[in-house]
C-alpha positions in Angstrom: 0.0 0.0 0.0 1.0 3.2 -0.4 2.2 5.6 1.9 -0.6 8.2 3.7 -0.3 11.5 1.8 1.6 14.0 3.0 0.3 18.0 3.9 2.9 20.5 3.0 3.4 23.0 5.5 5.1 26.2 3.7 6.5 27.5 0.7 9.8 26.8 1.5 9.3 22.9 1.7 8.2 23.4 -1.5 11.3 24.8 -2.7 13.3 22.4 -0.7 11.8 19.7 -2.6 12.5 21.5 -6.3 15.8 21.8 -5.2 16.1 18.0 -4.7 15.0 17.0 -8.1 16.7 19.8 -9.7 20.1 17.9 -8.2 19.2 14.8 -8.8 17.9 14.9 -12.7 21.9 17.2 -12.9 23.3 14.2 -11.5 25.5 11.7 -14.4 26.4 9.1 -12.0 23.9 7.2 -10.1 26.3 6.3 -7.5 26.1 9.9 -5.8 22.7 9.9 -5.2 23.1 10.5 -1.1 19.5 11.8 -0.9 17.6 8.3 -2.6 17.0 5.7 -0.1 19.0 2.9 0.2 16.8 0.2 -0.9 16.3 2.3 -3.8 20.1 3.2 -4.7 21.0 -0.7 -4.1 18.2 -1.4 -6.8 19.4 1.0 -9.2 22.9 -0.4 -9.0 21.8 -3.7 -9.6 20.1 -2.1 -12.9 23.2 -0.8 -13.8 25.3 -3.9 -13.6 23.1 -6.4 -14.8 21.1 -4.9 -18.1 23.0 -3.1 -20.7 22.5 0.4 -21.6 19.1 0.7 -24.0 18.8 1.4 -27.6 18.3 5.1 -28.4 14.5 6.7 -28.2 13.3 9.0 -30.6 12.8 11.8 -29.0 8.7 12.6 -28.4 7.1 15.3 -29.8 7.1 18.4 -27.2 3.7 19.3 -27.0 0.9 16.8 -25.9 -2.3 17.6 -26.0 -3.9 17.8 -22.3 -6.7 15.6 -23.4 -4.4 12.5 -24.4 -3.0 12.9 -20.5 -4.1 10.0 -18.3 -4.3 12.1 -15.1 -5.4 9.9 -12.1 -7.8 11.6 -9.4 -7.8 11.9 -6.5 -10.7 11.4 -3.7 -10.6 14.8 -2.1 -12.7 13.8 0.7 -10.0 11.0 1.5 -7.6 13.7 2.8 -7.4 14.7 6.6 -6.3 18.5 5.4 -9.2 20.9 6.1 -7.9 24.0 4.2 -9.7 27.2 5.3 -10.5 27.9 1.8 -13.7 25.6 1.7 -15.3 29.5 3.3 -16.3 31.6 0.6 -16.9 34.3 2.9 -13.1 34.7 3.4 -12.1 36.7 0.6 -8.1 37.4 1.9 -7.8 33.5 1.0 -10.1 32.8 -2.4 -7.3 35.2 -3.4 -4.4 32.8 -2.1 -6.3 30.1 -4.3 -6.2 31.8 -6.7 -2.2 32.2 -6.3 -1.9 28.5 -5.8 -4.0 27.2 -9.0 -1.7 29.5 -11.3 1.4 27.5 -9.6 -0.4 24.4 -10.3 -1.0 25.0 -13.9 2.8 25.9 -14.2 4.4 22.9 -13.0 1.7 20.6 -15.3 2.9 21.8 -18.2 6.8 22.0 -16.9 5.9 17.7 -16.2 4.4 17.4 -19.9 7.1 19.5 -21.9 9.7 17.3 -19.9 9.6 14.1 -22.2 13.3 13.8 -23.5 15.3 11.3 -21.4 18.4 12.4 -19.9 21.6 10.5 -20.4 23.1 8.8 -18.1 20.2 7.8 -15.9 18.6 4.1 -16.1 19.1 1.5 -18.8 16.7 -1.3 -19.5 17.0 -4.5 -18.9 14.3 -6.0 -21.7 12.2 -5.0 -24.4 9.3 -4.6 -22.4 10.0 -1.4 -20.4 8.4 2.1 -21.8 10.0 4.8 -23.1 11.1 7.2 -20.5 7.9 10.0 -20.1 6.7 11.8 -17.5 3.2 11.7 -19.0 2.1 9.2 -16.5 2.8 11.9 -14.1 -0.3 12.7 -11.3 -0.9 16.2 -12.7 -3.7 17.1 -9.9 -2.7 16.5 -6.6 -5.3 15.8 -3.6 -6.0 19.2 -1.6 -3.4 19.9 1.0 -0.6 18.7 -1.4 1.8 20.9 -3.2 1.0 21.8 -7.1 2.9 19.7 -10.0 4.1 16.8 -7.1 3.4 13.3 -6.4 3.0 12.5 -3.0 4.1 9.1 -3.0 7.7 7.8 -2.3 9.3 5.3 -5.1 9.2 2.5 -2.5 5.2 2.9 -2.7 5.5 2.4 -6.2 7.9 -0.7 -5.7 5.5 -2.0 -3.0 2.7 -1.8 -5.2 1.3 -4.4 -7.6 -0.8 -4.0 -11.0 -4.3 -4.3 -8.9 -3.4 -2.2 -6.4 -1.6 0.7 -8.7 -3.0 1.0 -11.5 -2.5 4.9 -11.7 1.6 3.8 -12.6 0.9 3.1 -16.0 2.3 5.2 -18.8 -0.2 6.7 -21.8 0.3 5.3 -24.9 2.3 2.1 -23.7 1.7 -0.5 -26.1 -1.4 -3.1 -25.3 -0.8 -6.0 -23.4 2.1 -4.7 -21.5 2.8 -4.7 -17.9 0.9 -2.2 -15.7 4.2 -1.9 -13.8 7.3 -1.8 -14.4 10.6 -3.9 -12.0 13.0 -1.4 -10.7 14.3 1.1 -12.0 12.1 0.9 -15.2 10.6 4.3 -16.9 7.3 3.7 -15.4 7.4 4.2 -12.1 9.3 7.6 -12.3 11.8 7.3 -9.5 13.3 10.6 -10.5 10.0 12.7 -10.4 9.2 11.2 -6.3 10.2 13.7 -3.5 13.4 12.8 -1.7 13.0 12.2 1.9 13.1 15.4 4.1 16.5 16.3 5.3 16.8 17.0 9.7 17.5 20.7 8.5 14.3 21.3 6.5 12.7 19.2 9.3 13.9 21.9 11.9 13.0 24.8 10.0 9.5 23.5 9.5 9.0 22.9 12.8 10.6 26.2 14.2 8.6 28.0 11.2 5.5 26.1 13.2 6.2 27.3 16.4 6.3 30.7 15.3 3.0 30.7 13.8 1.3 28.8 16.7 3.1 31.6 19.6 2.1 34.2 17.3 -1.6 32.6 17.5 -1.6 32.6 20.9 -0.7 36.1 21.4 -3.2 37.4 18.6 -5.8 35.2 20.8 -5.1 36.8 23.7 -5.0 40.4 22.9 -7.1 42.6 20.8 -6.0 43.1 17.2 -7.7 46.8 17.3 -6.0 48.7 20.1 -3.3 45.7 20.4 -3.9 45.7 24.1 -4.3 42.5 26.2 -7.7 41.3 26.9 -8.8 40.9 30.4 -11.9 39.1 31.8 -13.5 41.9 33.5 -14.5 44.7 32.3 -15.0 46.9 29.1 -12.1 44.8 27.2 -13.5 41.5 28.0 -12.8 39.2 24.7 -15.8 38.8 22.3 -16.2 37.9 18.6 -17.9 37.8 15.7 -19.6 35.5 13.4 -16.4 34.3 11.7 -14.8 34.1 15.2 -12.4 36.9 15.3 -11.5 37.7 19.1 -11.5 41.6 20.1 -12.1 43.3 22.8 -15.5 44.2 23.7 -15.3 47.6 23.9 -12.9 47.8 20.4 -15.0 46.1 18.6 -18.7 48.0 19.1 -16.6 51.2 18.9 -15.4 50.0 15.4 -18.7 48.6 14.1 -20.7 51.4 15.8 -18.3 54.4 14.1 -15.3 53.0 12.7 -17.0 51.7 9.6 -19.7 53.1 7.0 -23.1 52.7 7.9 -23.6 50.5 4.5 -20.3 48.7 5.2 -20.0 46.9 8.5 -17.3 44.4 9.2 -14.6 42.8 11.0 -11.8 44.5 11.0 -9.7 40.8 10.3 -11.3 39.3 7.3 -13.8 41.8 6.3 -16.9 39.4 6.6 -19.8 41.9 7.2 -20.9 42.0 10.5 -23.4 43.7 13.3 -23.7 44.8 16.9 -25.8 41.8 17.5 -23.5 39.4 16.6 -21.1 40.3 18.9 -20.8 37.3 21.8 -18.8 37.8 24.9 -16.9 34.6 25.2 -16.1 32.8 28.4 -13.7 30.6 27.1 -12.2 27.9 29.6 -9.0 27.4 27.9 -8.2 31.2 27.5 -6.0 33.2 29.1 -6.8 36.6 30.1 -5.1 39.2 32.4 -6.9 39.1 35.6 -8.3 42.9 36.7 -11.1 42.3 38.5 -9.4 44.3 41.4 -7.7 46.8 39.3 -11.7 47.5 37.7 -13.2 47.9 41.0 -9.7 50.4 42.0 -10.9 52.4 38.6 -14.6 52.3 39.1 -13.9 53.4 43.3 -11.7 56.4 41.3 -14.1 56.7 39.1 -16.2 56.9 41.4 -14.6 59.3 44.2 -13.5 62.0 41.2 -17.2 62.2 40.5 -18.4 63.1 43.6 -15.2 65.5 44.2 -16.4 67.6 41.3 -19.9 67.5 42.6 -18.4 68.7 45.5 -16.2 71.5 43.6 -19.3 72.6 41.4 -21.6 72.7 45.0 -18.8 75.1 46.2 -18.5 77.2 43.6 -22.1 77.8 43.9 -22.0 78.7 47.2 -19.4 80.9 46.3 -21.4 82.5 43.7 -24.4 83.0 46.0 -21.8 84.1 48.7 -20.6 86.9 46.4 -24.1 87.7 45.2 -25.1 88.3 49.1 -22.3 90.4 49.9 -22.8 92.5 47.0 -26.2 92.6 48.1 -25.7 93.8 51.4 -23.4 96.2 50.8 -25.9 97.5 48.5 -28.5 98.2 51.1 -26.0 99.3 53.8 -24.9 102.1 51.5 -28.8 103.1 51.1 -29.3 102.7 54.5 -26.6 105.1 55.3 -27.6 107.5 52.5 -30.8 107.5 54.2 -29.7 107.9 57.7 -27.7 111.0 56.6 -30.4 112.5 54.9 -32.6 112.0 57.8 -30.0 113.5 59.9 -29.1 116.3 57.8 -33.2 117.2 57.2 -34.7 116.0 60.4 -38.3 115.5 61.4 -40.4 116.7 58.1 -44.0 116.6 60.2 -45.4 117.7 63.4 -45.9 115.6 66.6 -49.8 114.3 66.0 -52.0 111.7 66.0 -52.0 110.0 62.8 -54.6 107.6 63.3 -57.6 106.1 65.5 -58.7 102.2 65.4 -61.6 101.6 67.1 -61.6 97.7 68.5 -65.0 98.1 70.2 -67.9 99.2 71.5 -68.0 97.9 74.6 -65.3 99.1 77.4 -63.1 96.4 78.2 -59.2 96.6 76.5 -56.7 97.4 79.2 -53.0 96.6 78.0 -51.1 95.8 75.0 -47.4 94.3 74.0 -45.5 95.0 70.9 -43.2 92.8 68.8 -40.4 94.7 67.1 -39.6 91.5 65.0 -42.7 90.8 63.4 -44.3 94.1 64.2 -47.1 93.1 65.4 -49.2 94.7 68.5 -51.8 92.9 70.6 -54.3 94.6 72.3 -56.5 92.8 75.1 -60.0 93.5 74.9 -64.0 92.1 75.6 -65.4 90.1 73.9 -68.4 91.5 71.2 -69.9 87.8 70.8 -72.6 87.1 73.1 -72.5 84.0 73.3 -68.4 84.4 75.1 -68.8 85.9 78.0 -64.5 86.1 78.1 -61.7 88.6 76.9 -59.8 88.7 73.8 -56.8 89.3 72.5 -56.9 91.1 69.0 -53.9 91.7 66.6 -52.9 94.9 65.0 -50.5 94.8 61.8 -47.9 97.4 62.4 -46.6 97.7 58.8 -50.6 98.8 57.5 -51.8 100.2 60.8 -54.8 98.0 60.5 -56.6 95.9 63.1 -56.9 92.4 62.2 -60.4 90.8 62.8 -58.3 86.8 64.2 -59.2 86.9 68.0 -57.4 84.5 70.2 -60.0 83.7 72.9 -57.4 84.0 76.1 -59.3 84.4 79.5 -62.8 85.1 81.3 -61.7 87.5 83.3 -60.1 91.1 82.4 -55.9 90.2 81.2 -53.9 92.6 82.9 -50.6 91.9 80.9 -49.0 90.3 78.1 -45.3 89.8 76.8 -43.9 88.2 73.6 -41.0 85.3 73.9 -37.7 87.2 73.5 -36.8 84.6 70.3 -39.5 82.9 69.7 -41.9 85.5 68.5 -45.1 83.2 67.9 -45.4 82.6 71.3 -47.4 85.2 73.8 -48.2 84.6 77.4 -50.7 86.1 79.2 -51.9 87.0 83.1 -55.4 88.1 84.4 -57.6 88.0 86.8 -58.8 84.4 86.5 -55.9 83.2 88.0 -54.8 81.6 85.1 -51.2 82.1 83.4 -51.8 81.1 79.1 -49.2 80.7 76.8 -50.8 81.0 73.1 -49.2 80.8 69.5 -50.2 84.1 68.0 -49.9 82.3 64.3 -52.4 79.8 64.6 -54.9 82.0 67.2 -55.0 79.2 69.6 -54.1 78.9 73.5 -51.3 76.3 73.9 -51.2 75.3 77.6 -52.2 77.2 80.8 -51.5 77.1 84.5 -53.7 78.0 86.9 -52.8 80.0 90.6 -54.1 80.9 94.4 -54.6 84.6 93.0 -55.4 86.8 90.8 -52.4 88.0 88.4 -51.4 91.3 87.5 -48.0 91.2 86.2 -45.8 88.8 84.0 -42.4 88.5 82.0 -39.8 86.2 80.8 -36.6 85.9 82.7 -33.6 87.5 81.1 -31.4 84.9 82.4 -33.3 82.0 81.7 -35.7 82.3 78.4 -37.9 79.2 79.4 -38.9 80.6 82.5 -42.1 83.0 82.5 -42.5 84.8 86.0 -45.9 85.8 86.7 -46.4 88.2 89.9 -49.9 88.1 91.7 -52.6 90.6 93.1 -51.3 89.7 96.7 -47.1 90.4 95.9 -46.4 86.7 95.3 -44.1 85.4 93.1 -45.0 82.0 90.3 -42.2 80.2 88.0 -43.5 78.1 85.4 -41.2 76.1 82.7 -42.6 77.0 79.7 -41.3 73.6 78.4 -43.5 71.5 80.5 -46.2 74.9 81.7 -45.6 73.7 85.4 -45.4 75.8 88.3 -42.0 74.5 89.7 -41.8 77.5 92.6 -43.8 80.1 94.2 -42.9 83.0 96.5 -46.3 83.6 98.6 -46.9 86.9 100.1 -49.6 88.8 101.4 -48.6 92.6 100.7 -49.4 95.0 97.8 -50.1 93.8 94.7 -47.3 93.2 91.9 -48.1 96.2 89.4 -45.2 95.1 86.9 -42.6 92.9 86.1 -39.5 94.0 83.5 -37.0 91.3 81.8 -33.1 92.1 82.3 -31.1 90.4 79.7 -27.2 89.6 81.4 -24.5 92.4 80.4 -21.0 92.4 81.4 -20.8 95.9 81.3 -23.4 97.0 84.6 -24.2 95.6 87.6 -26.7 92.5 87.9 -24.1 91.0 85.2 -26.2 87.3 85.0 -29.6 89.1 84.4 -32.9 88.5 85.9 -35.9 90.2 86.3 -37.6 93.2 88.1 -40.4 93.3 90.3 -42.3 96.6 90.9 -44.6 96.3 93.8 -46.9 99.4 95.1 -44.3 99.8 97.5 -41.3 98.1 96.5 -38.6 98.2 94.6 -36.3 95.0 94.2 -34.0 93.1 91.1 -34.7 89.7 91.5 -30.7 87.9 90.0 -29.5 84.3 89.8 -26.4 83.8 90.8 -24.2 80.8 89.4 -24.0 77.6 91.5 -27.5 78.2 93.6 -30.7 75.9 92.9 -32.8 76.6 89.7 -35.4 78.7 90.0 -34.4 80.3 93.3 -33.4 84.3 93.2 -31.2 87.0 95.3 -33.3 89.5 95.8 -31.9 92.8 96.3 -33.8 96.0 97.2 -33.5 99.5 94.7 -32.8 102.6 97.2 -36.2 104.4 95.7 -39.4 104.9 97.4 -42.8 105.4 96.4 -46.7 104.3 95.5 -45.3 102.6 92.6 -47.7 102.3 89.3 -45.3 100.9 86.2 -41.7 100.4 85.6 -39.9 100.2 82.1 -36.7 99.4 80.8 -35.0 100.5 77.7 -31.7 98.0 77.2 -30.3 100.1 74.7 -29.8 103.4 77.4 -29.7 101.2 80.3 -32.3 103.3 81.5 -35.2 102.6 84.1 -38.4 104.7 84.1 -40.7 104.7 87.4 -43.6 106.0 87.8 -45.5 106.5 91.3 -48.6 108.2 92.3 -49.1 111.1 94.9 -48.4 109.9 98.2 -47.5 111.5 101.7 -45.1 114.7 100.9 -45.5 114.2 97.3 -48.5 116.3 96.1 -48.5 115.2 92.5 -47.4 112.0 90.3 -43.7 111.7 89.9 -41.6 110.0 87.0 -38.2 108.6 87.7 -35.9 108.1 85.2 -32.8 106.1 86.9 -29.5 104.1 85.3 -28.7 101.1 86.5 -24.9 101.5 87.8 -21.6 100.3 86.0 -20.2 96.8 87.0 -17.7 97.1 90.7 -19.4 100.3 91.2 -19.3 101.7 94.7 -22.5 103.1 95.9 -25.8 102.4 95.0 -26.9 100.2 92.0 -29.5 102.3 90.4 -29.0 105.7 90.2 -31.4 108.6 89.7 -31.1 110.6 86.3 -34.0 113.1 85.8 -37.6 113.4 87.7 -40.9 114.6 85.8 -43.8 115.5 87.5 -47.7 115.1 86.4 -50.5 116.4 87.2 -52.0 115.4 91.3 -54.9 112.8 90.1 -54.1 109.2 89.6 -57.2 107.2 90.0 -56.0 104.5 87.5 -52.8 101.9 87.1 -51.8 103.7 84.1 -48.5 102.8 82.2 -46.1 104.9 81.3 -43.0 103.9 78.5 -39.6 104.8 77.5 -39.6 105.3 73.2 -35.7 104.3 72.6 -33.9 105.9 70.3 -33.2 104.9 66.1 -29.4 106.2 66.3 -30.2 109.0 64.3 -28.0 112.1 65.6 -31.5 114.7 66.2 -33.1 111.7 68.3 -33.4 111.8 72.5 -34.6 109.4 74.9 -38.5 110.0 75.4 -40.2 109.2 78.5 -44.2 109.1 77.8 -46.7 109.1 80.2 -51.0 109.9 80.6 -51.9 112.7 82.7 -55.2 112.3 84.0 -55.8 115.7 85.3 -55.0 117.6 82.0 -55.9 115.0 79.9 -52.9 114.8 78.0 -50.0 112.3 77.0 -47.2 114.4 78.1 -43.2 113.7 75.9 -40.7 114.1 78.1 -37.0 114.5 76.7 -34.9 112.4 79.1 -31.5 114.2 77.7 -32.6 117.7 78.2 -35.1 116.9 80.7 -37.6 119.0 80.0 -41.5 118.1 78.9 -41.1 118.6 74.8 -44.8 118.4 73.8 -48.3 117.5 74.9 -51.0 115.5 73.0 -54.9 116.4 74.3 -57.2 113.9 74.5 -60.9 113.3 75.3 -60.8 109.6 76.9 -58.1 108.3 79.6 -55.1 105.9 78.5 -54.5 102.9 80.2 -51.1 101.7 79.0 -48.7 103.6 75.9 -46.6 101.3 73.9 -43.5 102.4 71.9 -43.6 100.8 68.2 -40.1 100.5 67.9 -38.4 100.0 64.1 -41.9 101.9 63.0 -41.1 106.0 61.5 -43.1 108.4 59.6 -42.1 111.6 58.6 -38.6 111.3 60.3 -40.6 110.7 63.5 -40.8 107.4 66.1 -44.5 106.2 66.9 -46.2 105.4 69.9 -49.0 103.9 70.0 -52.1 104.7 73.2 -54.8 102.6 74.2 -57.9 104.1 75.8 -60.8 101.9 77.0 -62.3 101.0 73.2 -59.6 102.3 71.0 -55.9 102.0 69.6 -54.6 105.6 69.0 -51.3 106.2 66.9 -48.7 109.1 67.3 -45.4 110.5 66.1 -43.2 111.4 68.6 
């Protein structure tokens, strides 16, 4: 049998092989032949020795016609090559085909021009042998096979009988004459059969095979596009195509997405068209891939961690921008504010002292105080009810910005409300005192009573402690004393008395700057004068009282923070024929002497039936403006202005009705003028001062 066909690898074997019959048709001598097989050079001797030279051949025509050609064929499907050519999709290679067939049709007609024998080279034995011709030659090899060469050795042909070989036979051998021919005859063609493979061409073949198999590998394992190495995380994972090109993932949408036409989509490799959907992310087992999982989930944290530092940088730049935008805002109003301070300065009041307006809150007699929020300008009058179906008092809301009474009523009490005052921060909240013995803390902004506490006596007085801001003080008809936590509105102490009643009750906020440095509160009863302090280290909610060196029937005290100023104001009594108002200072901190200090003293008029309230109207910081001291005199009728600088009485408003409490409206100007504000039994009445 013949040996098992042979694949050749490269080009070169190719040429090694031409190059091996080109020597050995050059050769004269058959003795020399060091690249023939043994068994075949032994057999050829013996031919030699043994059978004389043959008679001369005349010489055969040099051209044949292809058609009188015996050419065997071969069963292609016999072969164990697989050539990648068998896809017609792969157009780099029908090209290489191409090359190869041209080759082949060269060395067919080299083998059918080469008829002349060459001297020197066999001689016949008998009669019977053929005439030397290589028309016998195989002139299509199988697939796999180089062009224009057998693939059989000449031992195959020796080994092979006349029903096993039949393809050995010459064309146009006479009939009846052997299908074979002994050794060294004409038809078996010892000269045309490759030579065995030398240990050098074997070496270079092999190395040549190496090369191409590592150069595989590293095409597999990196991406042909950006001819980086795949890894099996990520954006680069590996992924093909339908022709099974490797690339990474990333590469490969990037180049079918924008690298190519829209009309012309392929692989970049072998330029088989292809789409997004037929890329497949493979997840080979064999396949080796850098490992980054860690480094990916390093570049994603970065990723990451950049992205919120610019959302960080962009939020501060913002905030810068708005930061710049305020400043240049504020220094815009300051500049109008002090535009309009100097021109108030350099002009001055442009209007007379009058009453501007009258609000009449109603018919029935029945308001007695009021309280005044400087924050939300907002003043609260107590007053009867006008329903008749609440038999209680009211407190009503005025809107300091329009000078309008608001119509909300917050339903407070049963009994007549003798006082109010506003929570020095939180400005919603109001409490209240009357003579229900009941102490109410309401939210002015919803018109609703909160909580309430209820007492032994009637109240007539309350504040909040300037110490302590949770702590409301409420002072009773009787001289007592009640502290309630607004927190929980429980009385938590109580100072019982049985003396003259508590007609008022003033916050003192702590200063560092005058005596009573912790703040407190002070208590103005008919006949006493005290400051009621906290000192650090005692029990909460316990007081040092200490007694002010004045004397008199006490009515109202009032204290303006900003002057540090303390107006009292006490009815005739004993040597004093007429109603007096003191204007005192509370003294400087580590001040020998007393702590309060008499500055000025007004007198009134020598009736004082009522517990009218007299007020202090601060000053604006404008440079025409003096402390005012305002107070109702019953016998003339008037609301006297007393200027506290150059104590003297300034101005006089006449009235028809008697005023039960005046109110400064601090923050509040018209006309270059500070307002008060005077409540008579039915009515809010408005002034500049």
């Amino acid at each position: 049998m013949g040996s098992p066909p042979r694949a050749w690898e490269n080009n070169e074997d190719i040429m090694e092989v031409e190059n091996l019959y080109s020597a050995f048709f050059a050769r004269d001598n058959i003795d020399i032949l060091n690249d023939v097989p043994d068994i075949l050079a032994a057999g050829l001797r013996i031919t030699s020795r043994f059978n004389p030279p043959p008679e001369p051949i005349p010489p055969v025509p040099p051209a044949i016609p292809l058609n009188l050609v015996n050419i065997p064929t071969v069963d292609l499907d016999a072969e164990d090559s697989v050539s990648d050519a068998a896809d017609e999709d792969y157009e780099d290679y029908d090209a290489y085909e191409d090359d190869e067939d041209s080759r082949s049709s060269s060395a067919i007609m080299m083998s059918i021009n080469r008829t002349t024998p060459r001297p020197g080279r066999f001689s016949e034995s008998s009669n019977d042998s053929s005439e030397e011709s290589l028309i016998g030659f195989p002139i299509d090899p199988p697939a796999g096979s180089p062009v224009g060469f057998p693939i059989e050795s000449p031992m195959d042909s020796l080994a092979t009988s006349p029903e096993t070989s039949p393809e050995s036979s010459v064309v146009g051998s006479p009939v009846g004459s052997r299908a074979t021919s002994p050794v060294g005859s004409r038809a078996t063609s010892p000269t045309r059969c490759p030579a065995t493979t030398s240990a050098t061409s074997l070496k270079r073949a092999y190395d040549t095979l190496e090369d191409e198999n590592s150069k595989a590998d590293d095409e597999a394992f990196s991406c042909s596009i950006c001819l980086d190495t795949l890894t099996n995380t990520g954006l680069h994972r590996p992924a093909c195509l339908k022709c099974g090109h490797i690339f990474g993932e990333n590469c490969l949408q990037r180049w079918i997405k924008t690298g190519c036409n829209r009309d012309a989509k392929r692989c970049p490799t072998c330029n088989r068209r292809a789409n997004v959907k037929d890329i497949r992310v493979l997840y080979a087992k064999n396949l080796v891939a850098v490992d980054t999982a860690e480094v990916t989930a390093l570049e994603l944290k970065v990723e990451k961690e950049n992205r919120e530092k610019n959302l960080m940088h962009l939020e501060a730049e913002k905030w810068k921008v708005k930061a710049t935008y305020l400043d240049n805002e504020v220094k815009r109003l300051k500049t109008m504010v002090d535009a309009d301070l100097l021109n108030k300065q350099a002009a001055g009041p442009t209007s007379l002292r009058q009453c501007i307006k009258k609000i009449n809150l109603c018919k029935n007699l029945g308001c007695r105080v009021m309280a005044y929020n400087k924050y939300s300008m907002m003043l609260v009058v107590s007053q009867h009810s006008e329903s008749p179906l609440f038999n209680s008092h009211v407190i009503r809301k005025l809107n300091g910005s329009i000078l309008e009474a608001s119509k909300e009523c917050i339903f407070a009490h049963k009994k007549q409300i003798r006082d109010m005052a506003f929570h020095p921060y939180e400005h919603n909240l109001l409490a209240s005192v009357s003579l229900d013995k009941c102490i109410s803390l309401m939210d002015v902004n919803c018109n609703q009573v909160i909580s309430s506490v209820d007492v032994n006596e009637p109240l007539w007085s309350c504040c909040w402690a300037g110490d302590n801001t949770n702590m409301l003080v409420a002072g009773g008809q009787m001289g007592s004393l009640y502290y309630i936590d607004r927190r929980y509105m429980k009385l938590f102490n109580a100072d019982q008395s049985r003396k003259l009643g508590c007609v008022s009750l003033i916050s003192i906020p702590p200063s560092t700057s005058r005596a009573f440095i912790h703040g407190g509160f002070m208590k103005t009863r008919m006949d006493y004068l005290s400051m009621f302090e906290q000192e650090p280290g005692k029990e909460l909610y316990r007081y040092t009282e200490t007694e002010l060196p004045l004397k008199g029937l006490w009515t109202n005290t009032s204290y303006d923070y900003n002057s540090n100023l303390v107006l009292s104001s006490a009815k005739p009594c004993g040597p004093n024929k007429s109603v007096r108002h003191i204007v005192s200072k509370i003294a400087d901190h580590n001040t020998e002497g007393p702590v309060i200090t008499p500055v000025v003293t007004f007198y009134g008029g020598d009736k004082a039936t009522q517990l009218s309230r007299s007020c202090l109207v601060p000053t604006t910081g404008a440079s025409y403006e003096d402390t005012l001291a305002c107070s109702f005199d019953e016998r003339s009728k008037t609301i006297k202005v007393f200027n506290v600088n150059q104590g003297n009485n300034t101005h006089n408003f006449h009235v028809k009705e008697n005023f039960l409490d005046l109110c400064p409206l601090t923050g509040m100007m018209n006309s270059g003028r500070r307002m008060l504000a005077g409540l008579s039994e039915n009515a809010v009445s408005l002034f500049t001062v």
